[in-house]
FIGULUM-110711 format. One line per 8 residues: number of its first residue (from 1); for each residue x, y, z of N, C-alpha, C, O. Coordinates in nm, 2 decimals, always signed. Example, Ala and Ser with C-alpha at 12.3 -4.5 7.8 and 13.67 -1.06 7.14 Angstrom:
2
1 = +1.32 -0.57 +0.78 +1.23 -0.45 +0.78 +1.32 -0.33 +0.78 +1.42 -0.33 +0.85  +1.28 -0.22 +0.71 +1.37 -0.11 +0.71 +1.29 +0.00 +0.79 +1.34 +0.11 +0.80
This chain:
217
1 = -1.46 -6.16 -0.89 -1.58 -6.07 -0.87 -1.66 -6.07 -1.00 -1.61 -6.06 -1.11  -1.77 -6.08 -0.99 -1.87 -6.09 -1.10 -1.89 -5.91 -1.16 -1.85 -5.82 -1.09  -1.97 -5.89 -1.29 -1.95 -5.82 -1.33 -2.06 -5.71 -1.26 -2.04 -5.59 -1.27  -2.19 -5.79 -1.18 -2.25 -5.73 -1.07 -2.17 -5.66 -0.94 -2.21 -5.58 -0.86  -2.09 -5.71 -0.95 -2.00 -5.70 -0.79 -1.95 -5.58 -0.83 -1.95 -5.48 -0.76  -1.89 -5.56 -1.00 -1.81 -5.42 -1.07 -1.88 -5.29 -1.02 -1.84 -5.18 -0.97  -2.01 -5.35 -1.08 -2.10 -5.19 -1.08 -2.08 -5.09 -1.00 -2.07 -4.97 -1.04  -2.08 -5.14 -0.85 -2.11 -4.98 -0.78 -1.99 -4.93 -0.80 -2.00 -4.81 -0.80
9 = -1.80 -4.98 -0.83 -1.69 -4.96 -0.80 -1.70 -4.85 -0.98 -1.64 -4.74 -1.00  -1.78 -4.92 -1.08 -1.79 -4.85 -1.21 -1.86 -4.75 -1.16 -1.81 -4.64 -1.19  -1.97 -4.75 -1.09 -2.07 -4.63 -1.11 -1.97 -4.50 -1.03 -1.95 -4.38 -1.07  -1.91 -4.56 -0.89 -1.85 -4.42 -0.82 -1.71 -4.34 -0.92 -1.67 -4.23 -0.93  -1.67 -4.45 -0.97 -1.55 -4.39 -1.09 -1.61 -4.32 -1.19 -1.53 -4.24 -1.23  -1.75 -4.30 -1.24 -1.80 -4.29 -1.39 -1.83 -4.10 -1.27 -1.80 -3.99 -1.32  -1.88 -4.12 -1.12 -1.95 -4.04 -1.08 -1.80 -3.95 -1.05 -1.80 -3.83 -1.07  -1.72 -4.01 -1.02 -1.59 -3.88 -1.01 -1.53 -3.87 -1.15 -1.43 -3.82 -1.19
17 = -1.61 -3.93 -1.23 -1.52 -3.86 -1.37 -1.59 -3.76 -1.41 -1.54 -3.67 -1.48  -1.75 -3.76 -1.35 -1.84 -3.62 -1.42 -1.80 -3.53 -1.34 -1.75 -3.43 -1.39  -1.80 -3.55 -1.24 -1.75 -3.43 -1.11 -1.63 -3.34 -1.15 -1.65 -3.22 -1.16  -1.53 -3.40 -1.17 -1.39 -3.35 -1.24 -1.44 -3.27 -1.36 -1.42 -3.15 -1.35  -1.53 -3.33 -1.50 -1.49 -3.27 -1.60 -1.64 -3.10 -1.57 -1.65 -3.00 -1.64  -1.73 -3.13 -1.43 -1.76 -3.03 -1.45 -1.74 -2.95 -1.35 -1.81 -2.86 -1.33  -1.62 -2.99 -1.28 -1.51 -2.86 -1.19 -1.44 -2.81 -1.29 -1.42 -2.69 -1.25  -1.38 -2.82 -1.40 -1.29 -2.83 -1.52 -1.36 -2.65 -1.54 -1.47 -2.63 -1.58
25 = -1.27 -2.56 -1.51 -1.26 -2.39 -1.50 -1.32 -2.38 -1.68 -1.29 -2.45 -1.78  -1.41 -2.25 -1.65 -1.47 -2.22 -1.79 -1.38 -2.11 -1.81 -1.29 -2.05 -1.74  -1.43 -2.10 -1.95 -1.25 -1.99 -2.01 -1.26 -1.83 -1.95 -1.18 -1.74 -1.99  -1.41 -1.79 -1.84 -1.43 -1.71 -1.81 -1.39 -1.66 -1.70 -1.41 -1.54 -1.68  -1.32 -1.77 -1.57 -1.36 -1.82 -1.45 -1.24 -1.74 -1.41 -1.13 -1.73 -1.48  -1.25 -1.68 -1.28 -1.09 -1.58 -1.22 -1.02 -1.72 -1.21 -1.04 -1.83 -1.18  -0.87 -1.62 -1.26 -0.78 -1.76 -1.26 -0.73 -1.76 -1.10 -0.72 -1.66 -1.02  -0.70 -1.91 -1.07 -0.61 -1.89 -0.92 -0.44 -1.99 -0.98 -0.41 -2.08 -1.05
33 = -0.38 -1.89 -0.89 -0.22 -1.93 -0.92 -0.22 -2.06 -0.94 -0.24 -2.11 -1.04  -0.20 -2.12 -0.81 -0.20 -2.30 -0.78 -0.03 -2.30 -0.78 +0.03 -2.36 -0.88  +0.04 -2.24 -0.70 +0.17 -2.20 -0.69 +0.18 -2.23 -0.49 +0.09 -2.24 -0.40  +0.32 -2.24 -0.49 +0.40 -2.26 -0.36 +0.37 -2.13 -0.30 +0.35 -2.03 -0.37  +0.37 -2.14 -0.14 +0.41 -2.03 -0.08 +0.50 -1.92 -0.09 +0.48 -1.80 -0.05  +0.58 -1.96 -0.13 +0.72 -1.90 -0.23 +0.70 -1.85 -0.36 +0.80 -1.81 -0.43  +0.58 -1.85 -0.39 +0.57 -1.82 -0.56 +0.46 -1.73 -0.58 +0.37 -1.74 -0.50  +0.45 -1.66 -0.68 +0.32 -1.59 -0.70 +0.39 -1.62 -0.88 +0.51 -1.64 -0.93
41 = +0.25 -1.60 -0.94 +0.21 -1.57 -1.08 +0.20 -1.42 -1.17 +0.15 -1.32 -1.12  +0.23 -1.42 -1.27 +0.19 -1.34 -1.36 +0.18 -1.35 -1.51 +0.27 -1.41 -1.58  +0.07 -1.29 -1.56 +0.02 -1.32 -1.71 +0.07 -1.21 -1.82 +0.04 -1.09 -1.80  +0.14 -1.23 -1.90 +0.11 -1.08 -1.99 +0.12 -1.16 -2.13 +0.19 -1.26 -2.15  +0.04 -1.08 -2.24 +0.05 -1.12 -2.33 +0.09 -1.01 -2.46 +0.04 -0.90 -2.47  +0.17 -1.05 -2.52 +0.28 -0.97 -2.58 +0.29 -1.00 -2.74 +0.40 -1.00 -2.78  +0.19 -1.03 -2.83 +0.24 -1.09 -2.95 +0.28 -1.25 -2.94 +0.21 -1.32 -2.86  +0.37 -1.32 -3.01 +0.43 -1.45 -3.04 +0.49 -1.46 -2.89 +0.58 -1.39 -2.84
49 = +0.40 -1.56 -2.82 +0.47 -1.64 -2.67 +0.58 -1.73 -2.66 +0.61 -1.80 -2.56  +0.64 -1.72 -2.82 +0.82 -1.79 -2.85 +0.89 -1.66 -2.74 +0.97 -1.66 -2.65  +0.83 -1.60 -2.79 +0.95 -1.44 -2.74 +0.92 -1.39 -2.64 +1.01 -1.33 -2.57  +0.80 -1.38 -2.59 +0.77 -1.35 -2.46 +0.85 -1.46 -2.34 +0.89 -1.43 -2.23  +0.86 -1.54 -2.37 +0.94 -1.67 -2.26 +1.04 -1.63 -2.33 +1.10 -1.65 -2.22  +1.14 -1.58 -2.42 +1.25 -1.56 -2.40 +1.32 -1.41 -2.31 +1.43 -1.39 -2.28  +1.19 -1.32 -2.29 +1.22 -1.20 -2.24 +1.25 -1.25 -2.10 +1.36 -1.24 -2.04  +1.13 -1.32 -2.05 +1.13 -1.33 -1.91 +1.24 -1.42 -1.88 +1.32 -1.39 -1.79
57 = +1.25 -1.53 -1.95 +1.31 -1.62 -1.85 +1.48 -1.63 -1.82 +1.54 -1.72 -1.78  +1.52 -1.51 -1.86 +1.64 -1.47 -1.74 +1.66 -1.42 -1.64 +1.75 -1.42 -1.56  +1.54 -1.36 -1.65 +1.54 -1.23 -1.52 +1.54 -1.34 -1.39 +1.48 -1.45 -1.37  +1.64 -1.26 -1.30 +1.65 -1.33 -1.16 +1.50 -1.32 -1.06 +1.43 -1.23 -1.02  +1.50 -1.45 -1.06 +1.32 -1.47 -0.94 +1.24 -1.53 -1.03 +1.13 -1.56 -0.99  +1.28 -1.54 -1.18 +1.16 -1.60 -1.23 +1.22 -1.76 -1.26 +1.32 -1.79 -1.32  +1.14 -1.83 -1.21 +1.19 -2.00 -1.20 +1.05 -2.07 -1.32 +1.03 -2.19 -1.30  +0.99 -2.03 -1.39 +0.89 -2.09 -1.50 +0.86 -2.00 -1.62 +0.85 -1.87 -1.60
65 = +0.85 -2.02 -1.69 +0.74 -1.96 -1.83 +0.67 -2.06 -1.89 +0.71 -2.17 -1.90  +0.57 -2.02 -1.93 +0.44 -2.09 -1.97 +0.40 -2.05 -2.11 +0.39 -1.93 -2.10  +0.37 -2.09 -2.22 +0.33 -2.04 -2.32 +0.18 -2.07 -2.32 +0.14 -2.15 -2.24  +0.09 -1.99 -2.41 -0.04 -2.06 -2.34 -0.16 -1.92 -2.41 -0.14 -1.82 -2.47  -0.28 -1.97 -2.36 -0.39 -1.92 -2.45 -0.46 -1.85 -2.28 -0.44 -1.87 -2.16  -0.55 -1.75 -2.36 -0.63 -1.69 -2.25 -0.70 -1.55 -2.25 -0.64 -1.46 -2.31  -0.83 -1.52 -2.20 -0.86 -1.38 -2.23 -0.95 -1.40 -2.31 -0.99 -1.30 -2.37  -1.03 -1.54 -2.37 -1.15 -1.57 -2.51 -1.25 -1.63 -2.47 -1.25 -1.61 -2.34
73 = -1.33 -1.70 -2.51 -1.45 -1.77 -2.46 -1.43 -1.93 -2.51 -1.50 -2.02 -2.45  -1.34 -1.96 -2.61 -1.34 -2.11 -2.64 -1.28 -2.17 -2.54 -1.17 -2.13 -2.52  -1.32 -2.26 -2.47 -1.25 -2.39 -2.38 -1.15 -2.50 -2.42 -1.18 -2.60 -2.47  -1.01 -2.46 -2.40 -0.94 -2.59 -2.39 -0.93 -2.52 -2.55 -0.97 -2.59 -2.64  -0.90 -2.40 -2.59 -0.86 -2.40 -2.71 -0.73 -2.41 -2.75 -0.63 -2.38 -2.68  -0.72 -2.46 -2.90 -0.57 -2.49 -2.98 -0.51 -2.39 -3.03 -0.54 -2.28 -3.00  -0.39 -2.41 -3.12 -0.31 -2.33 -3.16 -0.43 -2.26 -3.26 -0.49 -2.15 -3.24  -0.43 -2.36 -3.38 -0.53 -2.35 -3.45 -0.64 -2.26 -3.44 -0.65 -2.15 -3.49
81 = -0.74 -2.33 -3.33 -0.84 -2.21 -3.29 -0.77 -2.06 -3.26 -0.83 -1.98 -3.32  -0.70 -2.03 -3.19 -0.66 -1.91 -3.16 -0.61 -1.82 -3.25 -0.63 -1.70 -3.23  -0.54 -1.88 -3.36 -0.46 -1.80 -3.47 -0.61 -1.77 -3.57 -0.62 -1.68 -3.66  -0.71 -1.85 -3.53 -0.81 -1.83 -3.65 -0.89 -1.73 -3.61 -0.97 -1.70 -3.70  -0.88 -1.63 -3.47 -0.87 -1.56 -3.48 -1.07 -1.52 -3.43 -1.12 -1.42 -3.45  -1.12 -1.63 -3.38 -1.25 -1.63 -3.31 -1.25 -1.69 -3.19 -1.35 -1.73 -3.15  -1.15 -1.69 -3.13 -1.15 -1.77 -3.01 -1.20 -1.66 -2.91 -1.27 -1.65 -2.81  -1.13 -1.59 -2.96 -1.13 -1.44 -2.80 -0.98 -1.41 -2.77 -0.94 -1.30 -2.78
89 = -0.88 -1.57 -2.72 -0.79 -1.57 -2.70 -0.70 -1.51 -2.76 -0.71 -1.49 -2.88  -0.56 -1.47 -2.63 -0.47 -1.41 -2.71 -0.35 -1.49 -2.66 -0.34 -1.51 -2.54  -0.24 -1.54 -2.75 -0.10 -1.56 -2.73 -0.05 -1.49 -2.58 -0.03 -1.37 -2.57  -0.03 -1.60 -2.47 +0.02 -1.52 -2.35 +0.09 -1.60 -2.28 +0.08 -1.72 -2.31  +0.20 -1.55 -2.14 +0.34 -1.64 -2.11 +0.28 -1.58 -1.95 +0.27 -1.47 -1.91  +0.24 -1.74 -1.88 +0.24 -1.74 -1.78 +0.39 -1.73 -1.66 +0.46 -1.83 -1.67  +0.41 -1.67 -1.60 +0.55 -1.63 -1.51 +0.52 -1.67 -1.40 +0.45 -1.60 -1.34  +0.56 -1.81 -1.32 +0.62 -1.81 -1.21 +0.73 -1.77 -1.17 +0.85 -1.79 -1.22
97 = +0.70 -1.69 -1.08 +0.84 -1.60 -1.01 +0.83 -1.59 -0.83 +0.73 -1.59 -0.77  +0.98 -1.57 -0.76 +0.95 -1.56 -0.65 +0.99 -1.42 -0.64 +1.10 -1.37 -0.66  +0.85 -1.34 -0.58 +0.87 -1.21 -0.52 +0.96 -1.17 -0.41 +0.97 -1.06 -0.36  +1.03 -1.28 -0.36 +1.12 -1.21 -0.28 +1.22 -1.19 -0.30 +1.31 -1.17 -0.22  +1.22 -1.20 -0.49 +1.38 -1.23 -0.57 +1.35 -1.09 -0.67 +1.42 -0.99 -0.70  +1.23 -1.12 -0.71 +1.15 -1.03 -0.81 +1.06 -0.93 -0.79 +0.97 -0.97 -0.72  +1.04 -0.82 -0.82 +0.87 -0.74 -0.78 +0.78 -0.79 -0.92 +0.83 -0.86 -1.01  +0.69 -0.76 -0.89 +0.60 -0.77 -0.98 +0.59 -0.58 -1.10 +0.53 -0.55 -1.20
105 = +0.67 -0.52 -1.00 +0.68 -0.39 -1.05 +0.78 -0.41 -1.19 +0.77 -0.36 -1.31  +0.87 -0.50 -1.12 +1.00 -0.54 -1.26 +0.97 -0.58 -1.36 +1.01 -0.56 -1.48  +0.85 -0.67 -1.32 +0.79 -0.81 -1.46 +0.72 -0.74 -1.53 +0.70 -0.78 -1.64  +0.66 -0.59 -1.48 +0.58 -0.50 -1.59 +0.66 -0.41 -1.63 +0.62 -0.34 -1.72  +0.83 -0.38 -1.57 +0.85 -0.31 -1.65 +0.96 -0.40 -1.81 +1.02 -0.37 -1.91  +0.95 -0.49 -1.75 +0.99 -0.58 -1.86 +0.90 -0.60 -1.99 +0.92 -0.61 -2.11  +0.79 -0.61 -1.91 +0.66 -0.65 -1.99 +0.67 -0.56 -2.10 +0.68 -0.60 -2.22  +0.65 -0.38 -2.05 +0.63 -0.28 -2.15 +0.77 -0.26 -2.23 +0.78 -0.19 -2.33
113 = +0.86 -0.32 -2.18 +0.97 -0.28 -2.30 +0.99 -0.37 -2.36 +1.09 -0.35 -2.42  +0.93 -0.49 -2.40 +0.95 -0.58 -2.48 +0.84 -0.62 -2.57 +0.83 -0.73 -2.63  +0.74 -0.52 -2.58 +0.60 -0.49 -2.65 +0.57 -0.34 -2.73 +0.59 -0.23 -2.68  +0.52 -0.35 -2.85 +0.50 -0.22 -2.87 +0.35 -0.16 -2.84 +0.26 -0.18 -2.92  +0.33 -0.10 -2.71 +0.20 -0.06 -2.66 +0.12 -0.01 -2.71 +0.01 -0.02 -2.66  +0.15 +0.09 -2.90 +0.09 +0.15 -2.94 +0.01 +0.10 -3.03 -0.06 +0.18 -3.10  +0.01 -0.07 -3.06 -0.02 -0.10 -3.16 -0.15 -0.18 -3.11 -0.14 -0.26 -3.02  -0.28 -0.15 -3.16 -0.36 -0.22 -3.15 -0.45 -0.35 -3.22 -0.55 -0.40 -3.18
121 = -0.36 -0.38 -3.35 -0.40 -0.44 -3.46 -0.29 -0.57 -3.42 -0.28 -0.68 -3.48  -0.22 -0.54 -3.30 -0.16 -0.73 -3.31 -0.01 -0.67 -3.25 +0.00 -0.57 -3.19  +0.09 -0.74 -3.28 +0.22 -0.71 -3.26 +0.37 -0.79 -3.34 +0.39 -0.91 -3.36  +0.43 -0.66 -3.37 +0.53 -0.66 -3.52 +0.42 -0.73 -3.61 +0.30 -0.71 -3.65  +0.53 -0.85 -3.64 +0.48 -0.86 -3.80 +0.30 -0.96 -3.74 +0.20 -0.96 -3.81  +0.32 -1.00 -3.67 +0.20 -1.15 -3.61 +0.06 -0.99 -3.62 +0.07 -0.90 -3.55  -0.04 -1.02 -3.71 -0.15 -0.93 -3.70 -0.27 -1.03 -3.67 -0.30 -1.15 -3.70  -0.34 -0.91 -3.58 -0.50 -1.00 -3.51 -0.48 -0.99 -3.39 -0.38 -0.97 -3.32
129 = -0.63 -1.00 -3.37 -0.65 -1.01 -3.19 -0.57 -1.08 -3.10 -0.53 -1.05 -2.99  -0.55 -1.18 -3.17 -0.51 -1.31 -3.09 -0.36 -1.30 -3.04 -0.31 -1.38 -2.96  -0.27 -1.15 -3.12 -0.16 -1.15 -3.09 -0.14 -0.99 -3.04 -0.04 -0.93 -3.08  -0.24 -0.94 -2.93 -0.25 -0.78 -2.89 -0.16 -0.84 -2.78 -0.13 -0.95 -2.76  -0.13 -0.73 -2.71 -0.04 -0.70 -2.61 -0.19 -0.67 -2.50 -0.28 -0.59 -2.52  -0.15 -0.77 -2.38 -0.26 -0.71 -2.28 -0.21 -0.74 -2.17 -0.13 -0.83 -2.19  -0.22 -0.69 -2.03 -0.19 -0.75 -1.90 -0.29 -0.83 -1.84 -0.40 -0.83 -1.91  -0.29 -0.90 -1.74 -0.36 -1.00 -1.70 -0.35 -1.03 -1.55 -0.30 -1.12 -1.49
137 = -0.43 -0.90 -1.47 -0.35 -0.93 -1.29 -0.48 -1.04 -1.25 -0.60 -1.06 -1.28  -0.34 -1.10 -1.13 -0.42 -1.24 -1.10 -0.49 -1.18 -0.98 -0.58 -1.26 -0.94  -0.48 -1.06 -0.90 -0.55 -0.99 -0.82 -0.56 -0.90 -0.81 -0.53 -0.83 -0.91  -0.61 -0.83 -0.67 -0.62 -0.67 -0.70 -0.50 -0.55 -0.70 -0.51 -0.43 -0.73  -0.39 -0.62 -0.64 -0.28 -0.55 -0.65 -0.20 -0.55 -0.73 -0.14 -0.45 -0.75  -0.19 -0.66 -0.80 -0.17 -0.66 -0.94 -0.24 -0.56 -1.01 -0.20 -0.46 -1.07  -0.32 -0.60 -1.00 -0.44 -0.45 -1.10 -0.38 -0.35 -1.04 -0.31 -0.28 -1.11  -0.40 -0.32 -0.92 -0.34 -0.12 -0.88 -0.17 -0.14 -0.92 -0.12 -0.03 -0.91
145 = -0.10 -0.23 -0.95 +0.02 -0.19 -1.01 +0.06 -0.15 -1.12 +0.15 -0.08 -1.15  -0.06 -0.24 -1.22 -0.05 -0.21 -1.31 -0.12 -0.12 -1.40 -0.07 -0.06 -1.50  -0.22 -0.11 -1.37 -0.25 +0.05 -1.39 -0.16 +0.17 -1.35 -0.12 +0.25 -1.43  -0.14 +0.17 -1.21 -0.02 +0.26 -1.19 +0.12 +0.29 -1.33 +0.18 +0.38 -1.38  +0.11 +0.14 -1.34 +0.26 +0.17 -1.47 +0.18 +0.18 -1.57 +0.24 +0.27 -1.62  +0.09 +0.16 -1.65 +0.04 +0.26 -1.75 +0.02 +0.36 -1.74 +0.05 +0.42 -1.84  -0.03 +0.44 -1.66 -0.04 +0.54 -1.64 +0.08 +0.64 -1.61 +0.07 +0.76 -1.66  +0.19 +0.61 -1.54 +0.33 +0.65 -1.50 +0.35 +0.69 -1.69 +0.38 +0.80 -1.72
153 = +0.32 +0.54 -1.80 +0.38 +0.56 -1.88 +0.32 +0.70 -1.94 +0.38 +0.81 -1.93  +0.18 +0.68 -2.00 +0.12 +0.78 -2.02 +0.16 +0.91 -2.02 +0.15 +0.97 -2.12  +0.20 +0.97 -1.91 +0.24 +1.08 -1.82 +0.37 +1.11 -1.88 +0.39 +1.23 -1.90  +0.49 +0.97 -1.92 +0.59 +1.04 -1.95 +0.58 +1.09 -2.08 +0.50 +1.04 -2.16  +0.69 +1.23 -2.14 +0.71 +1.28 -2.22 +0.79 +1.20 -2.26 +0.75 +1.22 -2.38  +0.89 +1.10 -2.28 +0.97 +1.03 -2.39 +0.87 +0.90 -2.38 +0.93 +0.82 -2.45  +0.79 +0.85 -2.34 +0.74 +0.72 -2.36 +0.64 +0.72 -2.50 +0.59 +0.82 -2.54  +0.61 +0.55 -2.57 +0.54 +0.59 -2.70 +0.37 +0.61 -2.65 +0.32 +0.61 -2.54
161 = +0.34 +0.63 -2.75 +0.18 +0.73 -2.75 +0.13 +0.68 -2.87 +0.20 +0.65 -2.96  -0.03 +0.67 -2.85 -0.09 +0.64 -2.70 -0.07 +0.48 -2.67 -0.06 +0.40 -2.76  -0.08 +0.47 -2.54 -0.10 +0.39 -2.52 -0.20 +0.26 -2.48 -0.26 +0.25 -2.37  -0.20 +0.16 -2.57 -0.35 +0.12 -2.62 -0.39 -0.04 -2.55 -0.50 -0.10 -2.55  -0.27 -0.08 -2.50 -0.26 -0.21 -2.38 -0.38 -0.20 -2.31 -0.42 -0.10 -2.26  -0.43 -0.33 -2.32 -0.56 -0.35 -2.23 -0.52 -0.38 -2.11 -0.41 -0.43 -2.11  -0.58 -0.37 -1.98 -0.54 -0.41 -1.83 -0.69 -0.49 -1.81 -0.79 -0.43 -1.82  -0.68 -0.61 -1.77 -0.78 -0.66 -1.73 -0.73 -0.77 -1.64 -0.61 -0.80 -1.64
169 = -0.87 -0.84 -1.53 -0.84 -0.96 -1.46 -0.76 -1.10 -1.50 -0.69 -1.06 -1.60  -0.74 -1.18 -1.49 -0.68 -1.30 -1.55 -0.79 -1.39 -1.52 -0.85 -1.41 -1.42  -0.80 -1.43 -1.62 -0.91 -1.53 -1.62 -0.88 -1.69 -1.65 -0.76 -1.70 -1.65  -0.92 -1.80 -1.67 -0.82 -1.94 -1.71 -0.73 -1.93 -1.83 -0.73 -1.88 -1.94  -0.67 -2.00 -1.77 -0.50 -1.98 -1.87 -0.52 -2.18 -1.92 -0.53 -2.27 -1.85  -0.52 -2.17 -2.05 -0.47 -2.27 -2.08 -0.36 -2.34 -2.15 -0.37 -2.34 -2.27  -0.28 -2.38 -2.10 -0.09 -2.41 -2.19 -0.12 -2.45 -2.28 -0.23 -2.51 -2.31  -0.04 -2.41 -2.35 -0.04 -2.41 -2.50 +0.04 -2.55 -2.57 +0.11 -2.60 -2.48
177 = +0.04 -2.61 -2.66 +0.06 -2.72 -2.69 +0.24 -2.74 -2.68 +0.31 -2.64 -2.70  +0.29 -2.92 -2.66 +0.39 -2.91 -2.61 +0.52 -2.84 -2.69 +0.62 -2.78 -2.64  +0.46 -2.85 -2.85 +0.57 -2.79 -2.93 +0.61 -2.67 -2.89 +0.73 -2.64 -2.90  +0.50 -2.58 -2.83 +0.55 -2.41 -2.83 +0.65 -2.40 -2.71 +0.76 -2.33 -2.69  +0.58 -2.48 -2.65 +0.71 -2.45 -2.48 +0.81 -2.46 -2.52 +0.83 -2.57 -2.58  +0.92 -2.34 -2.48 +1.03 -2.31 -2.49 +1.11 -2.37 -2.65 +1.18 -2.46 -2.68  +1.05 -2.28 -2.71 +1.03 -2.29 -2.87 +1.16 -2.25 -2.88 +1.24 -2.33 -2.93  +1.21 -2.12 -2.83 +1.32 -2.06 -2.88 +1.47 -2.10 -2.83 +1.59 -2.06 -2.85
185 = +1.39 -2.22 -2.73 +1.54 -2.29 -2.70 +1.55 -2.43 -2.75 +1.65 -2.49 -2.71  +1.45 -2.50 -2.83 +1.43 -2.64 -2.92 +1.49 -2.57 -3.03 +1.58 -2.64 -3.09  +1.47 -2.50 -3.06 +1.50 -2.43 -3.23 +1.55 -2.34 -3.24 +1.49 -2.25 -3.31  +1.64 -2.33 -3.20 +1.71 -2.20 -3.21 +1.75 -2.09 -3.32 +1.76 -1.97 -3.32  +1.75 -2.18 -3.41 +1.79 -2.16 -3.55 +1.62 -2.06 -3.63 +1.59 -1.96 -3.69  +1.56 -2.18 -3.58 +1.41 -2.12 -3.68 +1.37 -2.00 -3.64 +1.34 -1.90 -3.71  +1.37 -2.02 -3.47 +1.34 -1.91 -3.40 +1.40 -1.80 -3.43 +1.31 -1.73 -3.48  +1.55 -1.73 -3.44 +1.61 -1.64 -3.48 +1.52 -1.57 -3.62 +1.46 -1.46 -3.62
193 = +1.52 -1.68 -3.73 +1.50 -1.66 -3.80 +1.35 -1.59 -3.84 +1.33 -1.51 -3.93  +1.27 -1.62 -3.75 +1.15 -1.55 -3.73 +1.11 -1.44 -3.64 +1.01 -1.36 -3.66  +1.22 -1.43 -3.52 +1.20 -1.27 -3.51 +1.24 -1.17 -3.56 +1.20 -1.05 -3.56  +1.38 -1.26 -3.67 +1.46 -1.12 -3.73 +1.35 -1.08 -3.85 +1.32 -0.97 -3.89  +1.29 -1.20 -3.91 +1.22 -1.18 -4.02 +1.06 -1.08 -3.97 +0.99 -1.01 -4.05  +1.03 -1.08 -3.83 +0.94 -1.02 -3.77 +0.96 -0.85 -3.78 +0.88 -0.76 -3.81  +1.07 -0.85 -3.74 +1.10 -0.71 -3.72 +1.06 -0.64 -3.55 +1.02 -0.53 -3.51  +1.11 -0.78 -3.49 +1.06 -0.75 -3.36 +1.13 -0.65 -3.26 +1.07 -0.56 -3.19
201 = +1.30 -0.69 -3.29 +1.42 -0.58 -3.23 +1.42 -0.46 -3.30 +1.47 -0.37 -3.23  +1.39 -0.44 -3.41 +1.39 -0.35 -3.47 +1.25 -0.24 -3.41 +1.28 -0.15 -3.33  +1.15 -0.25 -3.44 +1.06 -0.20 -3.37 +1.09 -0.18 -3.21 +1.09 -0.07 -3.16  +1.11 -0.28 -3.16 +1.12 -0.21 -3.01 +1.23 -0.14 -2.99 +1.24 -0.08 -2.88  +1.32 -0.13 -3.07 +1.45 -0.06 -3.07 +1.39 +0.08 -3.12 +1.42 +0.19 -3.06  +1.32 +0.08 -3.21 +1.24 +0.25 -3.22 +1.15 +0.35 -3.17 +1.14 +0.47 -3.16  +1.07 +0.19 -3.12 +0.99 +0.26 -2.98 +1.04 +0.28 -2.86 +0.99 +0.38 -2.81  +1.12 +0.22 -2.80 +1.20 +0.23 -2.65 +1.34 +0.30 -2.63 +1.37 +0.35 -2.52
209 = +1.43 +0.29 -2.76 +1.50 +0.34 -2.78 +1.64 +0.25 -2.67 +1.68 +0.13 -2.69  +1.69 +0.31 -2.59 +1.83 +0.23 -2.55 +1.75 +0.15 -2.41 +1.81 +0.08 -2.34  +1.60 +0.20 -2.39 +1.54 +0.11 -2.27 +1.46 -0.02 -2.32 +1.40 -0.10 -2.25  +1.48 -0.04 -2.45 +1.40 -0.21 -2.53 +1.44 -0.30 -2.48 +1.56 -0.31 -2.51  +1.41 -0.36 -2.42 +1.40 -0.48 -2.36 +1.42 -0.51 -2.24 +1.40 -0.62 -2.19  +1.48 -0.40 -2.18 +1.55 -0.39 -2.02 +1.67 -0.46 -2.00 +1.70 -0.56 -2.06  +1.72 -0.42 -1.90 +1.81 -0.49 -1.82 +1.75 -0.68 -1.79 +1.63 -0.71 -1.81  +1.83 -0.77 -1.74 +1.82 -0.89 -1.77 +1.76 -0.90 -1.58 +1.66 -0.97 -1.54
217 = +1.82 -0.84 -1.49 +1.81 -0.83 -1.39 +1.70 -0.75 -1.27 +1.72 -0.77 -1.15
């Protein structure tokens, strides 16, 4: 085939390669699951997404954790960009889970015991935006649950005060680079070494008291 004969086979490849990069979701755009019939999603972002995938990923029904950026305006942003703290983004652990194993009621109440709600400057020792505690519903019932449990918390007399957790839509989630994924089971050693040096159990052990971290189930 001559390099005339190439062209139209170049031009329709060059034309599905623009098409792609400008379907390619803006960091603004409602996120959609992209999950099995069997699966639904959930976003929360909690501080350092080493430890948030280690909260979740025992609990029975949740079959993924995702470490990953989200909630900012930069596209396809890095660790780098995010920690610098202009991205918008914040540190967050995407949850595939199957609701017919799990509620979504459980994954928030996991969510708030393994976070300190009251802090609005970052979480434990990790300070900045980039590491607030926020929820992330991927629809509307997600949203009315989760408001409902801040609000429940609000209400209670032993729960901490106030409570300063943002609730907003979920917007594109971008995974976070390969190193972070399941950080705290590649490195077990460093890992330890950085939540104890965080002061992360300790804190939630003063905010939640004998309810920090919940049950595993």
């Amino acid at each position: 085939m001559t390099i005339r004969g190439l062209l139209p086979a170049f031009t329709l490849a060059a034309a599905l390669f623009a098409g792609a990069a400008q379907a390619a979701p803006a960091p603004d755009d409602a996120f959609t699951p992209q999950v099995g019939d069997n699966q639904a999603v959930a976003i929360f972002a909690g501080g350092c997404f080493w430890c948030m995938e280690e909260a979740f990923d025992p609990i029975k029904g949740v079959t993924k954790t995702i470490s990953g950026y989200t909630g900012g305006h930069v596209a396809d942003p890095s660790y780098d960009d995010v920690t610098a703290e202009t991205s918008g983004h914040a540190e967050a652990v995407k949850i595939v889970y199957d609701p017919s194993q799990v509620s979504y009621d459980h994954l928030l109440q996991v969510f708030w015991h393994n976070v300190d709600p009251t802090d609005a400057g970052g979480q434990f020792c990790d300070r900045g935006d980039s590491y607030r505690s926020e929820i992330f519903a991927v629809d509307s019932a997600q949203m009315k649950a989760a408001k409902a449990s801040k609000q429940q918390l609000e209400n209670a007399e032993d729960a901490p005060k106030p409570i300063v957790t943002d609730i907003e839509p979920a917007v594109t989630f971008y995974p976070a680079e390969d190193y972070h994924q399941n950080y705290y089971k590649k490195n077990p050693l460093r890992y330890k070494f950085y939540r104890n040096a965080c002061g992360r159990d300790r804190t939630l052990d003063k905010v939640w008291g004998d309810a920090a971290r919940t049950p595993e189930s």
